[in-house]
PDB file of N, CA, C and O in Angstrom:
ATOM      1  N   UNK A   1       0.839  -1.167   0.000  1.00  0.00           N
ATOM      2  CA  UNK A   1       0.000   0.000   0.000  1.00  0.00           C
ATOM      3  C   UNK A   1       0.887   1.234   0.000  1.00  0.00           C
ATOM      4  O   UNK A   1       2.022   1.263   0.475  1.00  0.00           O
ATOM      5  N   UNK A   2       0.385   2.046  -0.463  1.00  0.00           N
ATOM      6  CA  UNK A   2       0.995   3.420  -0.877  1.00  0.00           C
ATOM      7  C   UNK A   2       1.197   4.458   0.243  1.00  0.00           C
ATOM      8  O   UNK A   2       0.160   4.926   0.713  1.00  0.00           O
ATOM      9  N   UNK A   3       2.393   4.900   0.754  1.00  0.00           N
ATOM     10  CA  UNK A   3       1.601   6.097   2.183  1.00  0.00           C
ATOM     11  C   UNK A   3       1.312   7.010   1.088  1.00  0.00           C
ATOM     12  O   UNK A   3       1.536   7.036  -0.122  1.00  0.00           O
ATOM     13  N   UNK A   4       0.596   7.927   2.150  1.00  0.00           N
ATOM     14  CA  UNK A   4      -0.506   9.141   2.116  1.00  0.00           C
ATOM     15  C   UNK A   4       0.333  10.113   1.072  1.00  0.00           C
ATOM     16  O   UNK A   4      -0.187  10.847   0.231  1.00  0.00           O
ATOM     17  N   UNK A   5       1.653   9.962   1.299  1.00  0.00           N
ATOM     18  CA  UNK A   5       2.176  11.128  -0.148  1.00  0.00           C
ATOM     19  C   UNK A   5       2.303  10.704  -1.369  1.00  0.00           C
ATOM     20  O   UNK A   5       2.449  11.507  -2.291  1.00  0.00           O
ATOM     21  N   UNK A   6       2.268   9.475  -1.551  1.00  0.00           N
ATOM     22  CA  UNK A   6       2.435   8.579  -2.631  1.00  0.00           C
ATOM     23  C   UNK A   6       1.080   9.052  -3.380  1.00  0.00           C
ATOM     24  O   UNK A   6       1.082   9.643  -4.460  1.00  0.00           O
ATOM     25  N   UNK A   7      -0.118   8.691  -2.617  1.00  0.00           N
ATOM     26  CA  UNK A   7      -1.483   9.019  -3.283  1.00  0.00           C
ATOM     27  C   UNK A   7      -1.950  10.012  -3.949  1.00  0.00           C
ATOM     28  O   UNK A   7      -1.914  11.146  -3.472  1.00  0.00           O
ATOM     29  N   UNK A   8      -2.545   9.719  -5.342  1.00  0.00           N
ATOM     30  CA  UNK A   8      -2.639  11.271  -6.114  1.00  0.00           C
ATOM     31  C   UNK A   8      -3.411  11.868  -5.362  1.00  0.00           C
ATOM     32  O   UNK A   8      -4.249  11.344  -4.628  1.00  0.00           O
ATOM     33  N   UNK A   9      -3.095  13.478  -5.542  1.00  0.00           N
ATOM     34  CA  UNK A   9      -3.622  14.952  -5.276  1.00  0.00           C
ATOM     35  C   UNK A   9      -4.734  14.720  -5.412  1.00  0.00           C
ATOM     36  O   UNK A   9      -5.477  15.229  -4.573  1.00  0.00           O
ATOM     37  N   UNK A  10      -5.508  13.676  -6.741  1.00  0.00           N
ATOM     38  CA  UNK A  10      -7.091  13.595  -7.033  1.00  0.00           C
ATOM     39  C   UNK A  10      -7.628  13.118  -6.306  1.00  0.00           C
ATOM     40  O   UNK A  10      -8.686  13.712  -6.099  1.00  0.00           O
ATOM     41  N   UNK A  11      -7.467  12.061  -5.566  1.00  0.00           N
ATOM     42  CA  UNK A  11      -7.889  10.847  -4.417  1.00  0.00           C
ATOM     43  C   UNK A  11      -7.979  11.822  -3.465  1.00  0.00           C
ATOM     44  O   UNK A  11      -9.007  12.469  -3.265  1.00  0.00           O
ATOM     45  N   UNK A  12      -6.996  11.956  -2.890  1.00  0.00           N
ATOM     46  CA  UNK A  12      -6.800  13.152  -1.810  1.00  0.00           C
ATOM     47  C   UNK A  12      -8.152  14.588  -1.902  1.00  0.00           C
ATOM     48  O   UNK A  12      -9.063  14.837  -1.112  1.00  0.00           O
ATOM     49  N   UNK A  13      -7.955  14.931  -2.542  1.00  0.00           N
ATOM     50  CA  UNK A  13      -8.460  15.928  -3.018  1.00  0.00           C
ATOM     51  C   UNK A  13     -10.337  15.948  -3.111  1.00  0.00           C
ATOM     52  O   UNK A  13     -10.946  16.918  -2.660  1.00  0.00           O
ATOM     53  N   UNK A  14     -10.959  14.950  -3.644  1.00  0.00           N
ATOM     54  CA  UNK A  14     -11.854  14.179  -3.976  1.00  0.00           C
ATOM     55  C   UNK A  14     -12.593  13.834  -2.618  1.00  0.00           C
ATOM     56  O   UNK A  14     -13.804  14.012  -2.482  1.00  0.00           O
ATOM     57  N   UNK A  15     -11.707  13.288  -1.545  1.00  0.00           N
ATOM     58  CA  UNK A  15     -12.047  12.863  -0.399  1.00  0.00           C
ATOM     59  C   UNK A  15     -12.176  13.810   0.070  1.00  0.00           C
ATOM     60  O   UNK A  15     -13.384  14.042   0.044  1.00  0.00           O
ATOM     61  N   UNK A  16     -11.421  14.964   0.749  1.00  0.00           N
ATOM     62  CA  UNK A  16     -11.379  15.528   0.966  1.00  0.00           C
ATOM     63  C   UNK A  16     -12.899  16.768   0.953  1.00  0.00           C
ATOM     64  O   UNK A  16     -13.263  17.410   1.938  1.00  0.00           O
ATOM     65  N   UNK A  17     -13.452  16.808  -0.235  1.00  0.00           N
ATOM     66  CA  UNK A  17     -14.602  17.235  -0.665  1.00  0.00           C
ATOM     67  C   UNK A  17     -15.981  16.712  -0.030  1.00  0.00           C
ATOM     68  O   UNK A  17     -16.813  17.226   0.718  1.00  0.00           O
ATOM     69  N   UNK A  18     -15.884  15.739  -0.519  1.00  0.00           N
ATOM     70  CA  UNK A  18     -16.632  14.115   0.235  1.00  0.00           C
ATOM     71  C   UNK A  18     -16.935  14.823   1.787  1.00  0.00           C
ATOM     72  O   UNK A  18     -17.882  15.584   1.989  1.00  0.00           O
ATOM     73  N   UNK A  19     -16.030  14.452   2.732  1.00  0.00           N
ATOM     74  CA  UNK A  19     -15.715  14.792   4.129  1.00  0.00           C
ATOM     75  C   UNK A  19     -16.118  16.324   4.142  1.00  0.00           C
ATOM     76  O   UNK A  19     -16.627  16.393   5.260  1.00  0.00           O
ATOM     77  N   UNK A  20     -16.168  17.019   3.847  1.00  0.00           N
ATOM     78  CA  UNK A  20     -16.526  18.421   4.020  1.00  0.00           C
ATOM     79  C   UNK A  20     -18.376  18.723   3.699  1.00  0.00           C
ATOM     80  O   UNK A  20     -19.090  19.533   4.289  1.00  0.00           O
ATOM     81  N   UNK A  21     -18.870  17.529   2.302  1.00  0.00           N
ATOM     82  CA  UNK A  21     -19.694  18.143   2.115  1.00  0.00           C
ATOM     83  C   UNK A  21     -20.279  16.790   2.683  1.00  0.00           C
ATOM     84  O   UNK A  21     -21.267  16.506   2.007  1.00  0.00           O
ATOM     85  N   UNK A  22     -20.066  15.910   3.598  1.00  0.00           N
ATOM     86  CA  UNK A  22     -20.640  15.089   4.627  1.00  0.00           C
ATOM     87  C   UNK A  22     -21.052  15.954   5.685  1.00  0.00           C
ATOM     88  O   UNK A  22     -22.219  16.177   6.008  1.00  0.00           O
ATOM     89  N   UNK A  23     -19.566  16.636   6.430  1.00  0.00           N
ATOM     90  CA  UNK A  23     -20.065  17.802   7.382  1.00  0.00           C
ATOM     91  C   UNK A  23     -21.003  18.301   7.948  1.00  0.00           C
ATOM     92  O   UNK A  23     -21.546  18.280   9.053  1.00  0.00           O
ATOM     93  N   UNK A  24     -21.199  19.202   6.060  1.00  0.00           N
ATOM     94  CA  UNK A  24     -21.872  20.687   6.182  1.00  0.00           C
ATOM     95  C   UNK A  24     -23.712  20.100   5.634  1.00  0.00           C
ATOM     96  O   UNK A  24     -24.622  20.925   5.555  1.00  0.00           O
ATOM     97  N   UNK A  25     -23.868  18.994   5.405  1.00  0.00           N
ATOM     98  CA  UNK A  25     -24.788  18.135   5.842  1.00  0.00           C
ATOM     99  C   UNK A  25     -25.638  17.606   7.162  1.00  0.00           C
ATOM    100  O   UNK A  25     -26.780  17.739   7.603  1.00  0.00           O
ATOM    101  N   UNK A  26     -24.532  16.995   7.499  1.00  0.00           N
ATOM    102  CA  UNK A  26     -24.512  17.008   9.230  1.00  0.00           C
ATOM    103  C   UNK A  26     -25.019  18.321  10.301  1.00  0.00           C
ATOM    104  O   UNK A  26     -25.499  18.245  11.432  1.00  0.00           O
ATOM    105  N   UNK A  27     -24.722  19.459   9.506  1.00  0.00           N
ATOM    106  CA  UNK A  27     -24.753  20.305  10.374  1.00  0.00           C
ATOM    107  C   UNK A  27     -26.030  20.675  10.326  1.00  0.00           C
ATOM    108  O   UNK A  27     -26.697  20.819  11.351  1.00  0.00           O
ATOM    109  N   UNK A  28     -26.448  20.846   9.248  1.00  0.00           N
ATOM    110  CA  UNK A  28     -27.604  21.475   8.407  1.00  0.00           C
ATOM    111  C   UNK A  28     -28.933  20.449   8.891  1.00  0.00           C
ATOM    112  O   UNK A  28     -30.006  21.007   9.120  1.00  0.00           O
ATOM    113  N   UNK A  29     -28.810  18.629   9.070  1.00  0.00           N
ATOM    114  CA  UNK A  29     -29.780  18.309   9.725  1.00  0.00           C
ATOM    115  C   UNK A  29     -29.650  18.522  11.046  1.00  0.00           C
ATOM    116  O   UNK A  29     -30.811  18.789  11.356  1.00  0.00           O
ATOM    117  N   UNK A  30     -29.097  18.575  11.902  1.00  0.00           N
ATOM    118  CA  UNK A  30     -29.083  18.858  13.404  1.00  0.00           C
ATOM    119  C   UNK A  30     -29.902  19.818  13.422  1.00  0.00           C
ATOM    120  O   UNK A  30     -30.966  19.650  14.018  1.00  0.00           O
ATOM    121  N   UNK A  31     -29.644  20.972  12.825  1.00  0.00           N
ATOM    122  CA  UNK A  31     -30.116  21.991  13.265  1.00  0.00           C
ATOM    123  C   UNK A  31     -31.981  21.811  13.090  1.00  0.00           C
ATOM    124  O   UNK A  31     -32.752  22.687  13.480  1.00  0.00           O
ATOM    125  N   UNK A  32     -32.384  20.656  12.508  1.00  0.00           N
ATOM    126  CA  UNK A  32     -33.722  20.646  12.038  1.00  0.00           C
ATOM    127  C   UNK A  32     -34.806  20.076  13.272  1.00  0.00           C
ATOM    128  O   UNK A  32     -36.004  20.274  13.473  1.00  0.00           O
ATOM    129  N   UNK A  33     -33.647  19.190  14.054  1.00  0.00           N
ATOM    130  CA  UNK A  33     -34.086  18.798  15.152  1.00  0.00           C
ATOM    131  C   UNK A  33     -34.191  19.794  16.519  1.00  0.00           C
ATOM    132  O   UNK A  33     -33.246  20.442  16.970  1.00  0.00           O
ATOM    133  N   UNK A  34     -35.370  19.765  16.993  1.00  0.00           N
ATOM    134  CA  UNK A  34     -35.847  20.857  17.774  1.00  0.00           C
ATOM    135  C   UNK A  34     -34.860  20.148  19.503  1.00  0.00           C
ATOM    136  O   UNK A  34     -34.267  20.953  20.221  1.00  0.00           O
ATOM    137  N   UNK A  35     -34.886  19.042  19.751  1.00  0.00           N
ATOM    138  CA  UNK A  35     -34.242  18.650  20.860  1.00  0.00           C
ATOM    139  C   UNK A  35     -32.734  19.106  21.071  1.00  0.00           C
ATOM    140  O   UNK A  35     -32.191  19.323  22.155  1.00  0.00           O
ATOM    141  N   UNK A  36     -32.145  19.207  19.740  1.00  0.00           N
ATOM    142  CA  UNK A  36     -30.882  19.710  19.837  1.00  0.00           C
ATOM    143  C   UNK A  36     -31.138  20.923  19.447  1.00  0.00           C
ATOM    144  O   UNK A  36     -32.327  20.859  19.134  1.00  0.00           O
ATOM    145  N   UNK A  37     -30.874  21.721  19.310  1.00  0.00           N
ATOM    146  CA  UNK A  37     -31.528  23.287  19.920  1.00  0.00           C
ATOM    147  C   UNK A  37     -32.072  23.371  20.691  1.00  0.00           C
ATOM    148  O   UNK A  37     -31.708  24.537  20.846  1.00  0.00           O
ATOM    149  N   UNK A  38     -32.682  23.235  21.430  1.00  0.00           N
ATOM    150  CA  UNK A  38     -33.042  23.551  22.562  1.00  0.00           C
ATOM    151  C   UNK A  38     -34.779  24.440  22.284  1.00  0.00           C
ATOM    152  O   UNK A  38     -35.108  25.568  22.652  1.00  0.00           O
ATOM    153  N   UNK A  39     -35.293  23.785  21.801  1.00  0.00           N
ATOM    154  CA  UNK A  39     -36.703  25.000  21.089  1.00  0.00           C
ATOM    155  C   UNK A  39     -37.367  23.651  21.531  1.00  0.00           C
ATOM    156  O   UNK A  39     -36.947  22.503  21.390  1.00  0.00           O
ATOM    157  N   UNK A  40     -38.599  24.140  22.145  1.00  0.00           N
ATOM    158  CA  UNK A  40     -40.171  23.082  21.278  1.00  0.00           C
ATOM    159  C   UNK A  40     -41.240  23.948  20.512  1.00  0.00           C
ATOM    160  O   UNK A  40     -41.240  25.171  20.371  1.00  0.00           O
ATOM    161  N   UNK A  41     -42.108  23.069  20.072  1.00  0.00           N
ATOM    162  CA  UNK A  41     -42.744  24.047  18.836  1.00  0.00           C
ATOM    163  C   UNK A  41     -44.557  24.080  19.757  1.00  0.00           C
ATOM    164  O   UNK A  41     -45.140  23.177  20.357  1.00  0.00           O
ATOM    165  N   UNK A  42     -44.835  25.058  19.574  1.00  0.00           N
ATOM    166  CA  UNK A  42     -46.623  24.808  20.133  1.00  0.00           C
ATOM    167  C   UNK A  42     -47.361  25.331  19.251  1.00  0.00           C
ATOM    168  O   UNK A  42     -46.865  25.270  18.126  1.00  0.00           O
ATOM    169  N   UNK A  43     -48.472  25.882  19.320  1.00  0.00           N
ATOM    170  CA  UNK A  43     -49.644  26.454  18.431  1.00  0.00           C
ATOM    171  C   UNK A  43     -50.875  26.930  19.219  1.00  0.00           C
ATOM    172  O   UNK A  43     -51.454  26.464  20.201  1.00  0.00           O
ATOM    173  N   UNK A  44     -51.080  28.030  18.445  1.00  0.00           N
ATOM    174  CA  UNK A  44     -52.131  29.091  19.251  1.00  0.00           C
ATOM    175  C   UNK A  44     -52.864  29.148  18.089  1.00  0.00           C
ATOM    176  O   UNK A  44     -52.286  28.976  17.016  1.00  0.00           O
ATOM    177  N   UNK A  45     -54.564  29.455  18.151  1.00  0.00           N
ATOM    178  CA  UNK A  45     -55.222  29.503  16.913  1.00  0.00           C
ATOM    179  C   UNK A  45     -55.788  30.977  17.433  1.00  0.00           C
ATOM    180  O   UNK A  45     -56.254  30.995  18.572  1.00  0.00           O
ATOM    181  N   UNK A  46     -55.779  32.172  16.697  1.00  0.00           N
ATOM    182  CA  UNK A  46     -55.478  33.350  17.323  1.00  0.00           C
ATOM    183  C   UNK A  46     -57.005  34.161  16.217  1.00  0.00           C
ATOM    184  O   UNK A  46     -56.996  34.338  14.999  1.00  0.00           O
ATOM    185  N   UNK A  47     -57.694  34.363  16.823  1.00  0.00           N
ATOM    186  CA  UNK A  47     -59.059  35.314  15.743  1.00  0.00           C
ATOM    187  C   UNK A  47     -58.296  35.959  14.745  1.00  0.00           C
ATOM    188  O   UNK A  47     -58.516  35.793  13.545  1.00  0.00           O
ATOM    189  N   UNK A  48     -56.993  37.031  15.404  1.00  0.00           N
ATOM    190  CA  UNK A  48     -56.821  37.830  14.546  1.00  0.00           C
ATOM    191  C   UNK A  48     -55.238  37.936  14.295  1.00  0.00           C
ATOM    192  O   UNK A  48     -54.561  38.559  15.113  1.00  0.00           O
ATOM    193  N   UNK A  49     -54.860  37.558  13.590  1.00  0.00           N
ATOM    194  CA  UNK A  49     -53.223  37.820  13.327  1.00  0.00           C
ATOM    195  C   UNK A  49     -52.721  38.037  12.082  1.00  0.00           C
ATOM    196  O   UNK A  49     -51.968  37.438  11.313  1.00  0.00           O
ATOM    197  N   UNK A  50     -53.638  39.546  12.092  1.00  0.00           N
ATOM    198  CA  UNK A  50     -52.842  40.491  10.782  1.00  0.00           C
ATOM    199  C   UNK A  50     -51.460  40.583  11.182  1.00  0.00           C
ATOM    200  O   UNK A  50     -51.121  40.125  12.272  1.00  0.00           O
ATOM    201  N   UNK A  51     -50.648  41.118  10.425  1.00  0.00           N
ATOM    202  CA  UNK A  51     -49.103  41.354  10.961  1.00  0.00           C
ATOM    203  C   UNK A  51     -48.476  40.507  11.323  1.00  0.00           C
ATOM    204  O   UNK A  51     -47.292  40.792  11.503  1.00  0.00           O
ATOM    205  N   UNK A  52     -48.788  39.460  11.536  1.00  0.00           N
ATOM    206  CA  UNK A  52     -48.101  38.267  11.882  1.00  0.00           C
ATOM    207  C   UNK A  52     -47.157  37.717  10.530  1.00  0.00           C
ATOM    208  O   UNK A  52     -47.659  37.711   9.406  1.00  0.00           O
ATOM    209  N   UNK A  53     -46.240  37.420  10.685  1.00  0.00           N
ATOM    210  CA  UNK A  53     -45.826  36.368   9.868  1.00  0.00           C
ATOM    211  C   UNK A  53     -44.249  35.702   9.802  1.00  0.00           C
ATOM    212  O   UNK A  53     -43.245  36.412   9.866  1.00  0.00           O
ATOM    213  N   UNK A  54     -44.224  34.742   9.713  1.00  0.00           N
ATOM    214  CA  UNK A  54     -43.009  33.492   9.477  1.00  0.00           C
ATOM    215  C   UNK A  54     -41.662  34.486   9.961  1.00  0.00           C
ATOM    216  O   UNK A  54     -41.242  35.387   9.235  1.00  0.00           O
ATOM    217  N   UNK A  55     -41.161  34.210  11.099  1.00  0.00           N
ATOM    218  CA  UNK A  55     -39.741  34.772  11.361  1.00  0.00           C
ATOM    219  C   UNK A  55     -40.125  36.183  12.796  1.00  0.00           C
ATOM    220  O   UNK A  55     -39.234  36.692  13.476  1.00  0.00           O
ATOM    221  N   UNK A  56     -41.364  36.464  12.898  1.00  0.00           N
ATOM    222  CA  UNK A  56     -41.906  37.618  13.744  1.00  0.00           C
ATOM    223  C   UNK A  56     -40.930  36.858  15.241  1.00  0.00           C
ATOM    224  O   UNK A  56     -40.532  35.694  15.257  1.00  0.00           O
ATOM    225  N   UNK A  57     -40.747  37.770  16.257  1.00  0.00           N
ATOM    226  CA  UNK A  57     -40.330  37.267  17.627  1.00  0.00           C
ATOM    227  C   UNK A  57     -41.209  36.577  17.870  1.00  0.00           C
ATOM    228  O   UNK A  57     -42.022  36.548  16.946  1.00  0.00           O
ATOM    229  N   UNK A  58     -41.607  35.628  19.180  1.00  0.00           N
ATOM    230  CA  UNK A  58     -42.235  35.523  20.346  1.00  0.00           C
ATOM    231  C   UNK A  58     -42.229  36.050  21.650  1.00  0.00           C
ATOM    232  O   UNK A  58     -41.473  35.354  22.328  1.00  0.00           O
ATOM    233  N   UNK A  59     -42.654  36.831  22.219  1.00  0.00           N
ATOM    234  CA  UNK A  59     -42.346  37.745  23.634  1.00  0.00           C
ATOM    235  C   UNK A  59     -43.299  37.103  24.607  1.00  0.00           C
ATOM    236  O   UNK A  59     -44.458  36.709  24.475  1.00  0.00           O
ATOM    237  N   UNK A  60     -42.625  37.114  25.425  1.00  0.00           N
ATOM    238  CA  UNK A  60     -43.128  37.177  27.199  1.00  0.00           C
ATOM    239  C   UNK A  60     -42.975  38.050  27.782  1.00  0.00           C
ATOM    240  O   UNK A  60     -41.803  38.233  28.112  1.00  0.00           O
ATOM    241  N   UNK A  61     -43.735  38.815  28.130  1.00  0.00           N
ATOM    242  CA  UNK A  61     -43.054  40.284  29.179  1.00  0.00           C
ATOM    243  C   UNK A  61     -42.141  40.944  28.232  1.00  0.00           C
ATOM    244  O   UNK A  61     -41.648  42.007  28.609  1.00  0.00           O
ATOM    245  N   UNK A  62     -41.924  40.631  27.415  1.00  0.00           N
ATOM    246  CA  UNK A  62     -41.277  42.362  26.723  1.00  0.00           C
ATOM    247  C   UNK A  62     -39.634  41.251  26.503  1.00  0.00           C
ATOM    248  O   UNK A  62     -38.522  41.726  26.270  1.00  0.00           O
ATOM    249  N   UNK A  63     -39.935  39.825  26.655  1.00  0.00           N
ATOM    250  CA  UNK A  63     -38.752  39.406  26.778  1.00  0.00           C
ATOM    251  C   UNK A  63     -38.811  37.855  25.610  1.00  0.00           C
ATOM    252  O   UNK A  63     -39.502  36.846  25.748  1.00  0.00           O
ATOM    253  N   UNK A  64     -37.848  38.179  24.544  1.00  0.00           N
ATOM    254  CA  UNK A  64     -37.871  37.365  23.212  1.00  0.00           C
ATOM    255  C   UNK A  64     -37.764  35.988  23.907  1.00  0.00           C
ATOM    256  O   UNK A  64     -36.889  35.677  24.716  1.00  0.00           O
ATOM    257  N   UNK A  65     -38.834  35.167  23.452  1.00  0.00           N
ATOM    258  CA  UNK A  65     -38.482  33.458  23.514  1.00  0.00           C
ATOM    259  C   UNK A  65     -38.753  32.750  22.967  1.00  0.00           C
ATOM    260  O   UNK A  65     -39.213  31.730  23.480  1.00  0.00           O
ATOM    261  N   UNK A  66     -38.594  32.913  21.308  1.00  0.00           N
ATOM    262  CA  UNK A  66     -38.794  32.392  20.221  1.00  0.00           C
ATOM    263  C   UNK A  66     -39.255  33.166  19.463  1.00  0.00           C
ATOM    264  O   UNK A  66     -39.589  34.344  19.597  1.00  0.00           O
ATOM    265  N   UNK A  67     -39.287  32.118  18.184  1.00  0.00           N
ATOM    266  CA  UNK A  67     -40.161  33.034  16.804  1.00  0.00           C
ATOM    267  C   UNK A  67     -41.331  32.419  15.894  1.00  0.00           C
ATOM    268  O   UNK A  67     -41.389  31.205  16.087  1.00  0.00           O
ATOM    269  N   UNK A  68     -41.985  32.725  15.255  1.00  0.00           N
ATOM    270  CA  UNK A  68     -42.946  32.191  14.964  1.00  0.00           C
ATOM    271  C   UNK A  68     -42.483  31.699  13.402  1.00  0.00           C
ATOM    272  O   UNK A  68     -41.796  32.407  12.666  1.00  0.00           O
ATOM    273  N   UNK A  69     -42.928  30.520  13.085  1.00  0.00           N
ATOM    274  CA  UNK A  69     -41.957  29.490  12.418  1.00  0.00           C
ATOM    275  C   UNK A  69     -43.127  29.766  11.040  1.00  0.00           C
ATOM    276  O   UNK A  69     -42.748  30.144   9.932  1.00  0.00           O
ATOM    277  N   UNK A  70     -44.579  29.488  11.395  1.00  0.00           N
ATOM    278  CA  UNK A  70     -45.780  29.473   9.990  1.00  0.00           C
ATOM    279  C   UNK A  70     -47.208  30.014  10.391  1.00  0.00           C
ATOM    280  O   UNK A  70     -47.426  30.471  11.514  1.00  0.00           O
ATOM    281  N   UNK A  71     -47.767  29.967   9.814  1.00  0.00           N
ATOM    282  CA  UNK A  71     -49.067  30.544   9.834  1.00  0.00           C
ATOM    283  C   UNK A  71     -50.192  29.374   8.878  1.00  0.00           C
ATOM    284  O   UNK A  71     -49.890  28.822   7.820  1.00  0.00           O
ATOM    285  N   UNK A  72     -51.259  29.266   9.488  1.00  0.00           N
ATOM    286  CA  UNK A  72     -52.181  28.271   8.889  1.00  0.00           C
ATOM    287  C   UNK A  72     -53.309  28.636   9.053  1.00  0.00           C
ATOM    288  O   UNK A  72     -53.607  29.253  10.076  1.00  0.00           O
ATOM    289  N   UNK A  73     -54.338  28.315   7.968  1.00  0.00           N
ATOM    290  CA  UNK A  73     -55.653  28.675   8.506  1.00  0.00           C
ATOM    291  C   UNK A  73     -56.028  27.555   9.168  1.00  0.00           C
ATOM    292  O   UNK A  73     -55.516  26.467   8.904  1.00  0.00           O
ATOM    293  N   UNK A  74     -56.965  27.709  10.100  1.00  0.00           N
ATOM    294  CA  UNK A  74     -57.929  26.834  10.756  1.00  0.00           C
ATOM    295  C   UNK A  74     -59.036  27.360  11.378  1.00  0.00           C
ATOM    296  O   UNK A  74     -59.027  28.534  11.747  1.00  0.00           O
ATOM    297  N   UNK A  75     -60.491  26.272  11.633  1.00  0.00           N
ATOM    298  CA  UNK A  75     -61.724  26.530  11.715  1.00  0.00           C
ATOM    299  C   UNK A  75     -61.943  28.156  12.297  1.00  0.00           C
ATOM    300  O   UNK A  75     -61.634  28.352  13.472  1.00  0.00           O
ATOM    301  N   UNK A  76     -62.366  29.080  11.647  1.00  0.00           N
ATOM    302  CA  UNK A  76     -62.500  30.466  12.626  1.00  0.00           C
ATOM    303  C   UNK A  76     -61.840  31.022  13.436  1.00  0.00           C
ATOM    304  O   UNK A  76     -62.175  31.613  14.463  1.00  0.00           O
ATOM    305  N   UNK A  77     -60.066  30.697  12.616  1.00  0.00           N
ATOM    306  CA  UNK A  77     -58.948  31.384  13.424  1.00  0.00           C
ATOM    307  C   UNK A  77     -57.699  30.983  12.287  1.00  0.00           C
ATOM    308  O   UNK A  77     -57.739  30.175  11.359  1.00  0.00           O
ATOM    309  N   UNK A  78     -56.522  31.932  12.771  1.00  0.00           N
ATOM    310  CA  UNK A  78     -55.656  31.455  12.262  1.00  0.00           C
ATOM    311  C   UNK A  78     -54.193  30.691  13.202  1.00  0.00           C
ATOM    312  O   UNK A  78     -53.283  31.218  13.841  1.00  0.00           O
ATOM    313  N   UNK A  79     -54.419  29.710  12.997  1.00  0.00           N
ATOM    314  CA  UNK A  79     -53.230  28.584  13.510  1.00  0.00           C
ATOM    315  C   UNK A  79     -51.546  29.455  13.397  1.00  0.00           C
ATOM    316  O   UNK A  79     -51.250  29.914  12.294  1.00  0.00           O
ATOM    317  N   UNK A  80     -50.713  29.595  14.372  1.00  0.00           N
ATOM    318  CA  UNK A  80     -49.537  30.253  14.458  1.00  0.00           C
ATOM    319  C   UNK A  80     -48.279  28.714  15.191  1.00  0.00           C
ATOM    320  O   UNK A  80     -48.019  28.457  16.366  1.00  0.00           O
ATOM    321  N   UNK A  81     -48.023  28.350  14.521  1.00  0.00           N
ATOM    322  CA  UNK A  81     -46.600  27.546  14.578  1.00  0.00           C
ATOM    323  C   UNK A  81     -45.401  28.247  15.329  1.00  0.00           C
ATOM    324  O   UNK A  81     -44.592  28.866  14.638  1.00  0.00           O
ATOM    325  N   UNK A  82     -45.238  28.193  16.649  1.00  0.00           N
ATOM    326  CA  UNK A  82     -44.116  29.100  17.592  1.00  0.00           C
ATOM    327  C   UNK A  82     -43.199  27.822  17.632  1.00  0.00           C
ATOM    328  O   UNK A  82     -43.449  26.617  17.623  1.00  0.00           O
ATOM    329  N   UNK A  83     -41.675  28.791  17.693  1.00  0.00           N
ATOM    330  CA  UNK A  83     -40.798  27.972  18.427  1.00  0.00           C
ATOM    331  C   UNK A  83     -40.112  28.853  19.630  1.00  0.00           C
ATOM    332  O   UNK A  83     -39.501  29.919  19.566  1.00  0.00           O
ATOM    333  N   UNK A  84     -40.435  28.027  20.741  1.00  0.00           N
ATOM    334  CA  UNK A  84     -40.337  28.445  21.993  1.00  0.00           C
ATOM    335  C   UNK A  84     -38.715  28.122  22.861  1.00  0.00           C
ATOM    336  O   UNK A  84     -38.519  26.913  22.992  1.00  0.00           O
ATOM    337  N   UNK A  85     -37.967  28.718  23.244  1.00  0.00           N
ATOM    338  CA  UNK A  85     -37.255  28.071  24.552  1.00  0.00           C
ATOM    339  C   UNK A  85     -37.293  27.240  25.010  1.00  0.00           C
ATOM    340  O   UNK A  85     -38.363  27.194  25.616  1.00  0.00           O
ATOM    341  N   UNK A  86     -36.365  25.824  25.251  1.00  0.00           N
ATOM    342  CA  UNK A  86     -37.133  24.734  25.733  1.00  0.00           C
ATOM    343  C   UNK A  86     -37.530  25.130  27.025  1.00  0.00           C
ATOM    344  O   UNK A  86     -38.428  24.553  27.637  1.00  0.00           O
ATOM    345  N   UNK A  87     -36.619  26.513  27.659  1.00  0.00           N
ATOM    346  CA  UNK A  87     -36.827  26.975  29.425  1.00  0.00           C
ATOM    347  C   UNK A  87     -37.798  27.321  29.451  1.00  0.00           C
ATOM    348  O   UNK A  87     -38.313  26.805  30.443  1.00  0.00           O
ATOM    349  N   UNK A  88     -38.512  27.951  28.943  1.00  0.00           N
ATOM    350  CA  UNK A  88     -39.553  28.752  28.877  1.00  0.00           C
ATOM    351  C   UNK A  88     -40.789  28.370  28.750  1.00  0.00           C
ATOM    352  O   UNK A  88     -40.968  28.107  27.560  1.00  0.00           O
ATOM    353  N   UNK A  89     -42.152  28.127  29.626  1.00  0.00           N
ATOM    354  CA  UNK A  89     -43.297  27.603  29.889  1.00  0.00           C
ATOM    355  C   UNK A  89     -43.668  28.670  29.494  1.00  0.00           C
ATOM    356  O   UNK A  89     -43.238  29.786  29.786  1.00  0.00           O
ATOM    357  N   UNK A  90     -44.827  28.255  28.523  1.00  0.00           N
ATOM    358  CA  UNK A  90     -46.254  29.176  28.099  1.00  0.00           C
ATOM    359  C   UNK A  90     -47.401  28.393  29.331  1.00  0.00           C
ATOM    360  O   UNK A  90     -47.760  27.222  29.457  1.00  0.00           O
ATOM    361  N   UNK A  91     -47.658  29.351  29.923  1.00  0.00           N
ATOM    362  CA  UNK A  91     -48.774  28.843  30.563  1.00  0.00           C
ATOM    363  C   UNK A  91     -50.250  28.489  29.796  1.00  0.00           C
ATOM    364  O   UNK A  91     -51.192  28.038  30.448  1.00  0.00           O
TER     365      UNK A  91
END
């Protein structure tokens, strides 16, 4: 077997790519999972939520703890998709 300098630049090189865009994969699903972040998601069906939309804060007391992820209609309201703090209880 060949050591590691012996091996073409292409092999090397190739892998190298491979391993990086394994990574930046890796990273990209983690982040999809709400347990690793530290978020859970709830839902409020709200009469009125003009102004609302996808990316707005979530506040408690004047104090950010999440953001609101979607918006949906449902029966005689509109459905709001939050992601919350996992610290943080909505009563």
């Amino acid at each position: 077997m060949r050591s590691f300098r012996e091996r073409s630049p292409l092999v090397v090189g190739l892998l190298s790519l491979v391993l990086i865009a394994a990574g930046v994969g890796l990273a990209f699903s983690i982040n999809r999972f709400e347990g690793l972040r530290g978020v859970y998601t709830l839902s409020a069906d709200l009469q009125d939520a003009a102004g609302l939309q996808p990316g707005n804060e979530v506040r408690v007391a004047g104090v950010k703890v999440g953001q609101v992820k979607s918006l949906r209609l449902a029966p005689g309201a509109a459905r709001v998709i939050m992601e919350v703090e996992r610290d943080v209880r909505i009563p």
